[in-house]
Every structure is written in structure tokens, then in C-alpha cells.
C-alpha positions as YAML, in Angstrom:
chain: A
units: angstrom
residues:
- id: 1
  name: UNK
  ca: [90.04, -7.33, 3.96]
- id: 2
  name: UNK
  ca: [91.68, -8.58, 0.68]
- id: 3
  name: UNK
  ca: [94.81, -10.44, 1.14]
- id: 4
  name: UNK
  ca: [97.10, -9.26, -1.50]
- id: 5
  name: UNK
  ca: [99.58, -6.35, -1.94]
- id: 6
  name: UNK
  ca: [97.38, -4.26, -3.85]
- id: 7
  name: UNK
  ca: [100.12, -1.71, -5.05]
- id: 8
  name: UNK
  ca: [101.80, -4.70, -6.62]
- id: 9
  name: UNK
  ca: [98.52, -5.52, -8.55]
- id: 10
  name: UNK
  ca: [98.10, -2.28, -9.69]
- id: 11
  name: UNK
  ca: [101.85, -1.82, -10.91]
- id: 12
  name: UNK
  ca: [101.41, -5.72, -12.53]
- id: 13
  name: UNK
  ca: [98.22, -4.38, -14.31]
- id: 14
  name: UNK
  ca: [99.46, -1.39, -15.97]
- id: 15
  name: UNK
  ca: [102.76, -3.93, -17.11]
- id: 16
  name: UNK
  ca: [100.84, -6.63, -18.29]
- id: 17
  name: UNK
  ca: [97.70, -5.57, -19.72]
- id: 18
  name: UNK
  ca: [98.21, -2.08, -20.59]
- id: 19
  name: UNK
  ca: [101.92, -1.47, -21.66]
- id: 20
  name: UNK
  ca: [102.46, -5.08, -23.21]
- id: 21
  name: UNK
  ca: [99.89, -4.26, -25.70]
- id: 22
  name: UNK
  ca: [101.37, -1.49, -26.61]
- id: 23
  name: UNK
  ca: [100.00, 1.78, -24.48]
- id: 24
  name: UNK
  ca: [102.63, 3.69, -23.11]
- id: 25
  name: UNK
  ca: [101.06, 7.04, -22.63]
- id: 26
  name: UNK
  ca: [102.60, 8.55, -19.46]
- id: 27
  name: UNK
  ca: [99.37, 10.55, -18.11]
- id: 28
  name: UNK
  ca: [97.29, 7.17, -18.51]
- id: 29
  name: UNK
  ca: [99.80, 4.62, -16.99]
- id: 30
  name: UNK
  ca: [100.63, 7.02, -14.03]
- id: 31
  name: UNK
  ca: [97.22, 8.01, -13.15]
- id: 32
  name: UNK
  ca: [95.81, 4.00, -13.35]
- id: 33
  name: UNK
  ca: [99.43, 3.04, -11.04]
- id: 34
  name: UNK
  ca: [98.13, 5.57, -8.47]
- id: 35
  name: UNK
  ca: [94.09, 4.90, -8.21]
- id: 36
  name: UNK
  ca: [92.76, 1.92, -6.31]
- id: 37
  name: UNK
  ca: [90.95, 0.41, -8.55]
- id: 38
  name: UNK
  ca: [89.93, -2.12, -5.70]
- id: 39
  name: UNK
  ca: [87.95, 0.93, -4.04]
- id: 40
  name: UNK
  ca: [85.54, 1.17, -6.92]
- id: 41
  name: UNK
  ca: [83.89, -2.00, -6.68]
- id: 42
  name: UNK
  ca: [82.23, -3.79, -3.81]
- id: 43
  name: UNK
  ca: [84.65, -5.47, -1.29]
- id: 44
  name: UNK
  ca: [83.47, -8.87, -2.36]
- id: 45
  name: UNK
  ca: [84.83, -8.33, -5.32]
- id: 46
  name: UNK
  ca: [88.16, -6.21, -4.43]
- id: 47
  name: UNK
  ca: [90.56, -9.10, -5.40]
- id: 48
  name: UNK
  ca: [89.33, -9.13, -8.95]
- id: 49
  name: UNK
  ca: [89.38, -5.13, -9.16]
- id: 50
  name: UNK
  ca: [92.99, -5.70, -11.35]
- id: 51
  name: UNK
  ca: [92.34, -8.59, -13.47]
- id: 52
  name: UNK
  ca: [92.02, -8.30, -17.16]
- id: 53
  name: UNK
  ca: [87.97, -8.17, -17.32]
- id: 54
  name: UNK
  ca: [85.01, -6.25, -16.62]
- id: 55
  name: UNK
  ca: [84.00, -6.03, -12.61]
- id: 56
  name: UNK
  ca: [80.04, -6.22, -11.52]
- id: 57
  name: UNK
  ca: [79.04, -3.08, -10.29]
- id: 58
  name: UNK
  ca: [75.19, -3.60, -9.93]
- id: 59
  name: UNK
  ca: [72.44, -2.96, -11.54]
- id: 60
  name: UNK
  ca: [73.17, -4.78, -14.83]
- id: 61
  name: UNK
  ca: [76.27, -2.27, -14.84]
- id: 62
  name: UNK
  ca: [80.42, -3.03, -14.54]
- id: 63
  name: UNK
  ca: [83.91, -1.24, -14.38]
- id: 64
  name: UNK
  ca: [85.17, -1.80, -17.39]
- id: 65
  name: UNK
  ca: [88.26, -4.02, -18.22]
- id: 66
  name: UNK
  ca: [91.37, -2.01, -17.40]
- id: 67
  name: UNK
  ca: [92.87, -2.16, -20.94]
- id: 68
  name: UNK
  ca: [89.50, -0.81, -21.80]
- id: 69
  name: UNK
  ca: [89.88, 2.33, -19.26]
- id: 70
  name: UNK
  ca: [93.60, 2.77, -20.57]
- id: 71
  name: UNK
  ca: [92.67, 2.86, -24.50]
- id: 72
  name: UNK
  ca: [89.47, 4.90, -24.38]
- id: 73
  name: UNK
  ca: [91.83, 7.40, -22.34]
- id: 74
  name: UNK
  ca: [94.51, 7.03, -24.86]
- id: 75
  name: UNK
  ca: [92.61, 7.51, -27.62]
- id: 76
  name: UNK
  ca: [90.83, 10.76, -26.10]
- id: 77
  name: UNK
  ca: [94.39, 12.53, -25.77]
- id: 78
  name: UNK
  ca: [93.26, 14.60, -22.89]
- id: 79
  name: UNK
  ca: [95.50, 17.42, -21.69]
- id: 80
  name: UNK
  ca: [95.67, 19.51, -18.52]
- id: 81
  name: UNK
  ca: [92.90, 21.91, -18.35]
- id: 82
  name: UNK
  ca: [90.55, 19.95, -20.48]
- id: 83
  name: UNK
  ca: [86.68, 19.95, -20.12]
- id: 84
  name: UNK
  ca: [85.74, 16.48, -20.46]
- id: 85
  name: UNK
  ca: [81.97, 15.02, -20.34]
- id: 86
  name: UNK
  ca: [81.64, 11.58, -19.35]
- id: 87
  name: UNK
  ca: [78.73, 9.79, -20.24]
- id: 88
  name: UNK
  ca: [78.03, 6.92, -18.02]
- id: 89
  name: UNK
  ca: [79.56, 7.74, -14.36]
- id: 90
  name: UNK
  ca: [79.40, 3.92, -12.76]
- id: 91
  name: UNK
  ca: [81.70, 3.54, -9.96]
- id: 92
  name: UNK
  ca: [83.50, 6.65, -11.21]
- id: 93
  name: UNK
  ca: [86.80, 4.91, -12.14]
- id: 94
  name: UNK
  ca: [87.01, 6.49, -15.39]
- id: 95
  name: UNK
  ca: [86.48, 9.79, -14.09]
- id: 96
  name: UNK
  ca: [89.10, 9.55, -11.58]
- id: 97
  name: UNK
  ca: [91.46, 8.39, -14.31]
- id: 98
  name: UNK
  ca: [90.87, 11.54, -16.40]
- id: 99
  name: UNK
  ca: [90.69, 14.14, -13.60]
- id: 100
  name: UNK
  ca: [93.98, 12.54, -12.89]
- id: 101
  name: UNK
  ca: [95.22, 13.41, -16.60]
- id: 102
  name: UNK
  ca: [94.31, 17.03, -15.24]
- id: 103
  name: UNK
  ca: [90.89, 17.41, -16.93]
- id: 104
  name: UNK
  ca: [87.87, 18.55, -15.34]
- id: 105
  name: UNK
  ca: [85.72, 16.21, -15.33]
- id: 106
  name: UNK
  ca: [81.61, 16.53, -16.02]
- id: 107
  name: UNK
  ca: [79.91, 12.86, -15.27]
- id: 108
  name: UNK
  ca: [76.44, 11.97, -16.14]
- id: 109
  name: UNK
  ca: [74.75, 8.55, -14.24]
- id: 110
  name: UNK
  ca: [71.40, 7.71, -14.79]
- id: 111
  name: UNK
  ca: [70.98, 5.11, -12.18]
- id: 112
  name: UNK
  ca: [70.16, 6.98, -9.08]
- id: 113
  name: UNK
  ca: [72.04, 4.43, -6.75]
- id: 114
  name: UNK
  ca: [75.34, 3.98, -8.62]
- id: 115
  name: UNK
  ca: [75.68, 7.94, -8.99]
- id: 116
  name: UNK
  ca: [74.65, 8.38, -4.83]
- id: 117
  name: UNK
  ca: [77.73, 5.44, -4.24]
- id: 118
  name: UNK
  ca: [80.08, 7.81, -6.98]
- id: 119
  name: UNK
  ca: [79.51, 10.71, -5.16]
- id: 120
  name: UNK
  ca: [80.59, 9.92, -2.11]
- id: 121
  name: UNK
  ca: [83.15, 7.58, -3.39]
- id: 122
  name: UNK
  ca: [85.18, 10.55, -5.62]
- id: 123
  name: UNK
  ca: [84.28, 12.90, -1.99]
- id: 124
  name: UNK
  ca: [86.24, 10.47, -0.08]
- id: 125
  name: UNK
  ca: [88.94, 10.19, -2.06]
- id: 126
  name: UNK
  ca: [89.21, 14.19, -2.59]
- id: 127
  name: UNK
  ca: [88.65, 14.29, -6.35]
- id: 128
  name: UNK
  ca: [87.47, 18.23, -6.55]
- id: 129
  name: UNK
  ca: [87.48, 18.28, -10.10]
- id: 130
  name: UNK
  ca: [84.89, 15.69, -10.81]
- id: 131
  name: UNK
  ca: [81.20, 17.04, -10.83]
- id: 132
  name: UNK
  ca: [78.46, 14.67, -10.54]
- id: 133
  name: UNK
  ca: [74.91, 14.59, -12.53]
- id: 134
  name: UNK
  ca: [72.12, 12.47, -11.93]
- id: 135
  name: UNK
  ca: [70.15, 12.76, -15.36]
- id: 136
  name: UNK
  ca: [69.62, 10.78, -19.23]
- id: 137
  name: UNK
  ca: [73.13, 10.78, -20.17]
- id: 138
  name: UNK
  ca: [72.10, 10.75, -23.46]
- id: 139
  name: UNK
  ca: [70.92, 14.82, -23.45]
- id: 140
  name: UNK
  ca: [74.62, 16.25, -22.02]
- id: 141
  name: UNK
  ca: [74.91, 18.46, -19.89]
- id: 142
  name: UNK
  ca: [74.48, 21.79, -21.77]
- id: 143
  name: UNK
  ca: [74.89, 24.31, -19.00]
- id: 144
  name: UNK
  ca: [78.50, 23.37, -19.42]
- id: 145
  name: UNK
  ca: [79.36, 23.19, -23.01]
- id: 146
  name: UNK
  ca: [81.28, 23.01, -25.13]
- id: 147
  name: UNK
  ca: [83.41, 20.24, -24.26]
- id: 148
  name: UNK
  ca: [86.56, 19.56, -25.33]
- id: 149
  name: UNK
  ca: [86.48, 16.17, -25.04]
- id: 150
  name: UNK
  ca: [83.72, 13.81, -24.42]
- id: 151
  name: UNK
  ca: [83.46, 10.18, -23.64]
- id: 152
  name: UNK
  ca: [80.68, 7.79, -23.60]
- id: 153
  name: UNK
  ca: [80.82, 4.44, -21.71]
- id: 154
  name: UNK
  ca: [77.90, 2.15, -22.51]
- id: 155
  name: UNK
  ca: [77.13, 1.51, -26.44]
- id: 156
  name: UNK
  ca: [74.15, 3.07, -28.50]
- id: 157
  name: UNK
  ca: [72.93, 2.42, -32.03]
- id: 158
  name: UNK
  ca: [74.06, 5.88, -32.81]
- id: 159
  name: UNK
  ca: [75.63, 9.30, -31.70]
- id: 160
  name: UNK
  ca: [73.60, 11.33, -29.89]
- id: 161
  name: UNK
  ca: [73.24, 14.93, -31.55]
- id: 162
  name: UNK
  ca: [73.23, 16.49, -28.25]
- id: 163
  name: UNK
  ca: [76.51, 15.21, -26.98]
- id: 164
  name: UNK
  ca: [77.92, 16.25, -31.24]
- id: 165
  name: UNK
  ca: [76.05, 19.97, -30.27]
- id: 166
  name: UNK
  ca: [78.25, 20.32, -26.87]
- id: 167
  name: UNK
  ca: [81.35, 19.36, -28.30]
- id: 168
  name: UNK
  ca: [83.88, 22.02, -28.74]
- id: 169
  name: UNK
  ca: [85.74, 22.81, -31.94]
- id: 170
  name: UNK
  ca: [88.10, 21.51, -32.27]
- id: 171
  name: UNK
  ca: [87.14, 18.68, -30.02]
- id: 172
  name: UNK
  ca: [86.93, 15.01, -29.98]
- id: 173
  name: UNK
  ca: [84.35, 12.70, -28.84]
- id: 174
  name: UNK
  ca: [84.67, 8.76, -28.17]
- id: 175
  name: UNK
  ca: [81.66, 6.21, -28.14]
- id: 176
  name: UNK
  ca: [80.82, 2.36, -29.01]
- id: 177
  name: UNK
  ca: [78.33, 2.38, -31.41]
- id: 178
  name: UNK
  ca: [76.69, -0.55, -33.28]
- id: 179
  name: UNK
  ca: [73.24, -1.28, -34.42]
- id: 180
  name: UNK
  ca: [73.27, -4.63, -32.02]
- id: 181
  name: UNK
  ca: [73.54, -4.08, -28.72]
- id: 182
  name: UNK
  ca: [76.48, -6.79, -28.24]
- id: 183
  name: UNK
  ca: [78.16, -5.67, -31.36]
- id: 184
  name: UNK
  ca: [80.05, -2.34, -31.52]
- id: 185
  name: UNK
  ca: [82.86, -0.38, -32.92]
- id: 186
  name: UNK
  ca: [84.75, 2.44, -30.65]
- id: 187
  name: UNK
  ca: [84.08, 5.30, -32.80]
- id: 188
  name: UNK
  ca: [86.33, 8.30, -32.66]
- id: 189
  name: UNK
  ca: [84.72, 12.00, -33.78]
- id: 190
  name: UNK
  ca: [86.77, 14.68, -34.58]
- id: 191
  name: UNK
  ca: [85.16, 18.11, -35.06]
- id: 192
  name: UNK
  ca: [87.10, 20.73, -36.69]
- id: 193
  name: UNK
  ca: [86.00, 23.58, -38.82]
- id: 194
  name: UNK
  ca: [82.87, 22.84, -38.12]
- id: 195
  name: UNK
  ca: [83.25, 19.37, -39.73]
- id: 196
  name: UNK
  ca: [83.09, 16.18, -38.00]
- id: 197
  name: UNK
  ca: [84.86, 13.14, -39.10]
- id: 198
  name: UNK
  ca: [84.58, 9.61, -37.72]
- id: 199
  name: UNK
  ca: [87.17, 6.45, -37.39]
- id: 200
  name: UNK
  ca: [86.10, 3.19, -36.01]
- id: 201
  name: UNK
  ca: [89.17, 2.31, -33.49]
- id: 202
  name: UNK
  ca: [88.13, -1.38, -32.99]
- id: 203
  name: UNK
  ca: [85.18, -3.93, -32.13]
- id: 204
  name: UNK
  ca: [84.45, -3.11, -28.14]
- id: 205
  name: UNK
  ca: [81.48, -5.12, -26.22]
- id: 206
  name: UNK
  ca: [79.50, -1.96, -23.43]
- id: 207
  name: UNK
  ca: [76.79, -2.34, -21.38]
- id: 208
  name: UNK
  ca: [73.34, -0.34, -22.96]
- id: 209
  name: UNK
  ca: [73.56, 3.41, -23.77]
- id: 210
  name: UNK
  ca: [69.63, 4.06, -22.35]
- id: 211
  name: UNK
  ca: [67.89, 7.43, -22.76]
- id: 212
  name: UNK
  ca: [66.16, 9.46, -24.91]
- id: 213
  name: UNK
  ca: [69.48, 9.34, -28.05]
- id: 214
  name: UNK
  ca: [69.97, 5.43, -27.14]
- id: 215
  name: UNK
  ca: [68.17, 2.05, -26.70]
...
């Protein structure tokens, strides 16, 4: 069991590496205060859970840096009621974090084992309004479009035109893209009127985007 008063962690990480540089949005902070980070990662590795870098997961995957988690979920503005895709489930932190904001969340994991240990992670902790896919993230999940937001959590060379096809309008849809696979920009589409608009919101470092509409 990990020796430290977790809650304290959690309140220190949301002080020092999310609202000291400068992201102060109420849904986020609250809902990353109240998750235990700690419980999405192997117990190993619990007492790292809320330090200011990525976590190990497996399979060549991670939990992304919690500053990371915070800004992408910033950025996505997601209200109460929302339908939000997730590309990329993982430990299915991030999902938690925006079914806390109130959306309901759609997740798509292509590793078989990681999206078995989500399932029964996001069970446990009683997170109805997550549902689970085990498919190439890459394709959607069209039975359930449109979306009003989506998010994508491992970096491609470009945006998959399935994921721009199940996006709602308006809508807005956040992704690392970058023609080298180290090297990307967090790019933020916006479709409205049946236009879609991009902004690059920074240089980010993801894990692989594989399927079909990635590496």
C-alpha cells in the first residue's frame, strides 16, 4: 500500500501543476481533486500517479501528464450533457475526468488488454456514463454520431476523416498531429456551418495514433 496521503497529492497536483500555469477551469480542477489518479495505474507505480509526467501503463502505452489531462479538457470546453468520443481509452483517466465534467462519454481502445483492465476499472468505480469499445480508434464509432466533442489521445500524421464525419455542428474536435511521430502540435477543429477551422494550441509529445487513419 502506498505510504502517502493521497488526497493531499491530488489537491498539491491540481495547485501546482495545473492552476500555477494558469488553468483555473472549475469543472476540470474539481473533477481531477476528486478522481484517484493512483487507481489508474499499476500499484507499483501508485506513488508516481500525481507527479508532473507521463505514468507506464503497458503495452508501449501511459497516462498522460496531469497538466496534459487538465489542458486537453480545458481546451475541449465540455458542458453537461455533452457527447464526447474519446479516442484512445488507456487506463480510462481521461474519460473519468470528462464524464465527471457531465459528458457522456464514448471511448475507443484498441489494445484488447488495456480496454478489458478500463472496463472493469470505470465498473468499479461506478462511472455509468462511460461506454467502452474495443475497435481501430481511428474509424469512430458511427452508431453514435455526431459528437459534440471529440478527443484523441495518441498523435497521427493527420486527422482522420471519420472522426471530422462524426463530429457534430457545431462541434469541436482535439488531436496531436505532426508528420513525425515525436513531433506534434495539439490541433483544435472547430466545425461550424459546415466549415471546419483549425488552431495549433502548442507542441505536445503522444504515444502512436495506430489504425487504419494513423501510423
Amino acid at each position: 500500500m502506498v505510504q502517502v496521503d493521497l488526497r493531499r497529492n491530488r489537491e498539491r497536483m491540481v495547485r501546482d501543476q495545473i492552476e500555477a500555469r494558469g488553468i483555473n477551469d472549475l469543472a476540470v480542477c474539481d473533477a481531477m481533486r476528486k478522481i484517484k489518479r493512483h487507481l489508474f495505474v499499476e500499484e507499483a507505480l501508485q506513488a508516481q500517479a500525481y507527479e508532473d509526467h507521463p505514468v507506464p501503463i503497458g503495452f508501449k502505452q501511459t497516462i498522460s501528464q496531469p497538466f496534459i489531462v487538465a489542458l486537453m479538457s480545458h481546451l475541449l470546453d465540455v458542458q453537461p450533457g455533452m457527447r464526447v468520443l474519446e479516442i484512445g481509452t488507456g487506463s480510462g483517466y481521461q474519460a473519468a475526468v470528462l464524464a465527471e465534467m457531465g459528458a457522456e462519454v464514448y471511448s475507443v481502445e484498441r489494445i484488447r488488454e488495456l480496454h478489458v483492465a478500463a472496463r472493469k476499472r470505470l465498473t468499479e468505480l461506478r462511472y455509468f456514463n462511460i461506454r467502452l469499445k474495443l475497435d481501430d480508434g481511428t474509424l469512430g464509432w458511427p452508431e453514435h454520431a455526431p459528437y459534440d466533442r471529440i478527443i484523441v489521445t495518441a498523435g497521427g500524421p493527420e486527422l482522420p476523416q471519420p472522426l471530422l464525419d462524426q463530429l457534430a455542428d457545431p462541434g469541436m474536435l482535439l488531436m496531436p498531429v505532426g508528420a513525425s511521430r515525436r513531433n506534434q502540435d495539439l490541433v483544435l477543429v472547430r466545425k461550424q456551418d459546415g466549415r471546419i477551422t483549425q488552431e495549433s494550441r502548442g507542441g505536445v509529445v503522444f504515444v502512436d495514433l495506430i489504425g487504419t487513419h494513423g501510423w
